[in-house]
N, C-alpha and C positions, 0 to 999 in steps of 0.2 A: 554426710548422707544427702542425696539429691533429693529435692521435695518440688511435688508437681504443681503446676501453676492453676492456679485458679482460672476459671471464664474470666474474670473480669481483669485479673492479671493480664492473660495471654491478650485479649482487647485495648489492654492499656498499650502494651510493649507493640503490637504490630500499629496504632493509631502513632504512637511518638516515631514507628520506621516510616508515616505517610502510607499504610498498604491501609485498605479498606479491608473491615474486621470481617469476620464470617458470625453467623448465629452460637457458636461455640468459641469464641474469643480469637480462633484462630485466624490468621490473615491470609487471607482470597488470596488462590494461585500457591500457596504451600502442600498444598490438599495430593495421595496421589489420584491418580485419573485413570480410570481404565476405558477405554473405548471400544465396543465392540461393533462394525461396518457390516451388514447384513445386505445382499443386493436382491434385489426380488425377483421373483418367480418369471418363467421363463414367457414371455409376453405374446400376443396373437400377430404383434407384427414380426416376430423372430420367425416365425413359421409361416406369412402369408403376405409377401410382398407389396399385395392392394392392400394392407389394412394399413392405416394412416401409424408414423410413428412419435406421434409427438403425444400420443394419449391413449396406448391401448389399451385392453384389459390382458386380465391372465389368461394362457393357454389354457385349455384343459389338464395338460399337463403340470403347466405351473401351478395350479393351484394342488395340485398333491404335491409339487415343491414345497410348496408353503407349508401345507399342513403337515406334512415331514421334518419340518423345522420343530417339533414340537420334542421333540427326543434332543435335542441341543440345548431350546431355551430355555427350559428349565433349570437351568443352573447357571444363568446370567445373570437374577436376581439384581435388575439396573434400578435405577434411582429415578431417572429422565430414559425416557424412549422420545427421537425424535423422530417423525417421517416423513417422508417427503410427498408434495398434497398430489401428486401425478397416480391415475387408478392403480398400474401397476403394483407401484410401492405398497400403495395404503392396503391394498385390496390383501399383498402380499402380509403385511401388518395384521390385518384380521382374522386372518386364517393359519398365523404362528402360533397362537396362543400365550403370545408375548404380555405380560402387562405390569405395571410401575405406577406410583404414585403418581408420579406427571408423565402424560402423554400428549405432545404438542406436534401439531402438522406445520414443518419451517418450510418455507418455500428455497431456502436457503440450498436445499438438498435437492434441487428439481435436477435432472439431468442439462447436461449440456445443451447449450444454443445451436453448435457446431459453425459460428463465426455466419448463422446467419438472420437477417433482418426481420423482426417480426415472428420468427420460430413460434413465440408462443403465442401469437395473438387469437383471440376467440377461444381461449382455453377453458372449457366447460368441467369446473369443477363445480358439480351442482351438487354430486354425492357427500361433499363435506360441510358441516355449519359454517355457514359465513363462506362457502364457495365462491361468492362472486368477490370478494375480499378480497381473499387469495389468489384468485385468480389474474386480481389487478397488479395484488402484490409480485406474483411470478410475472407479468407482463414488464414491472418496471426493474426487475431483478439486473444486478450487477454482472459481471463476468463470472468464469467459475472458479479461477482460481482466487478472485476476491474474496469470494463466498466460502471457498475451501479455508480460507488464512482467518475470514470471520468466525467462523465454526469452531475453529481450533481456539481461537481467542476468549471466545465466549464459554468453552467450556472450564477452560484453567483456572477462567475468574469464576467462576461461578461455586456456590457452596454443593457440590452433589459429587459423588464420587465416581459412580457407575451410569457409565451412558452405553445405550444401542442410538445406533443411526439406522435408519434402515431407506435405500437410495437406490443408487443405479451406478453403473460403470464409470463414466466419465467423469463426474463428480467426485467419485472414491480414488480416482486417477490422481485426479490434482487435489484432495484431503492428502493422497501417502507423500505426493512431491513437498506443499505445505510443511507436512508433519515432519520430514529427513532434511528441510531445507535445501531442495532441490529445484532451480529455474522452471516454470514451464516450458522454456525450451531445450529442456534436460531430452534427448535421448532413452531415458529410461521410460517403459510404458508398461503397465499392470495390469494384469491378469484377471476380472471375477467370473465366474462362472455364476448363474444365476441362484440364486439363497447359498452361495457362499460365506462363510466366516471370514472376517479381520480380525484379528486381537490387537492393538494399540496398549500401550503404558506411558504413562508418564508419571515416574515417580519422584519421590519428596527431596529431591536432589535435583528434579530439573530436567533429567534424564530421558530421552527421550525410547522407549524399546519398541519391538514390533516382535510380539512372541508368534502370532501366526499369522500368515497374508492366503487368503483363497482358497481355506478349508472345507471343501463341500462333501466332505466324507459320509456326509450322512444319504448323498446322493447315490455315492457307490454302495451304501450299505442295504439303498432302497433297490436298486438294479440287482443286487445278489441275490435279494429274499425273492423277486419277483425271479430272478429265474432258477432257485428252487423250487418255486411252488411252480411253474410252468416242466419243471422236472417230475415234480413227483407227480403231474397227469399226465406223465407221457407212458 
């Protein structure tokens, strides 16, 4: 008959393999990982050429993106919500109705430099505590595919099962290259459409899945209602 191990069992046996234990004896990185990549609402600089893009806020638009997100997150039920401290994302983040036990702003998730010097200097995150922190912190930030391979790193070891990311394009570019083990200088380039879905897996074998990539269905489902109801006043 098989008989289940104790916490303090399963703590012994993963400390004798050298893995660092989890709060349940299990050993960090056996865990599976569901990752779900959210990219935010459709921004003022998508729509207005003068408007700077290194920090803008939501469209009008985008923000019933967001709030549209609401009929999805609901059964994401994360562990960790991470977001990235740039207004777009965050702004996008509040207006989901997303929420988790921990919710941490990584600057780890900021979008792309685009290979150029100083991109983010003077970046006025005042709208978050400890903004000017962060702000220092996104000024000294690494490349992005560093960031995408840290991301990934940090969640496998960590004790929590269910994560959202919620980011931007470019970033989520090189998290899918990271996650399939593909160069940055891979030819392959990815798709988000703005408060699109990712589904990521990593389950208890190692295995790496991708059940959905750039699911914004809930976009076409808000364009259909709106042109029913533009139907039935006509």
């Amino acid at each position: 008959m098989s008989k289940l191990l104790s916490t303090k069992s399963m703590r012994r046996i993963a400390l004798a393999l050298g893995l660092q234990a989890g709060s349940d004896g299990r050993a960090l990185g056996t865990y599976m990982r569901h990752i779900t990549l959210i990219r935010h609402g459709e921004s003022l600089a998508q729509i207005n050429q003068e408007e700077s893009g290194v920090n803008p806020d939501l469209s009008p638009n985008g923000e019933q993106q967001a709030i549209h997100l609401k009929g999805r997150t609901h059964e994401l039920s994360p562990d960790v919500i991470l977001v990235s401290p740039l207004l777009r994302a965050y702004r996008t983040y509040q207006l989901s109705g997303l929420s988790a036990p921990s919710i941490q702003v990584d600057p780890r998730l900021v979008e792309s430099d685009w290979g150029i010097d100083g991109f983010y200097d003077g970046l006025d995150c005042s709208y978050l505590e400890d903004g000017e922190g962060i702000a220092a912190q996104v000024g000294r930030h690494i490349n992005a595919r560093e960031r995408a391979c840290s991301l990934i790193d940090s969640i496998i070891h960590s004790e929590h099962e269910r994560y959202v990311l919620i980011g931007h394009w470019g970033i989520f570019n090189e998290l899918f290259h990271a996650f399939v083990g593909l160069r940055t200088s891979s030819n392959t380039v990815t798709l988000t459409e703005n408060t699109a879905l990712s589904q990521l897996e990593i389950n208890d074998e190692g295995k790496r899945l991708i059940h959905s990539w750039n699911d914004a269905s809930h976009l076409r489902q808000r364009a259909e209602e709106s042109g029913a109801r533009r139907d039935g006043l006509g």
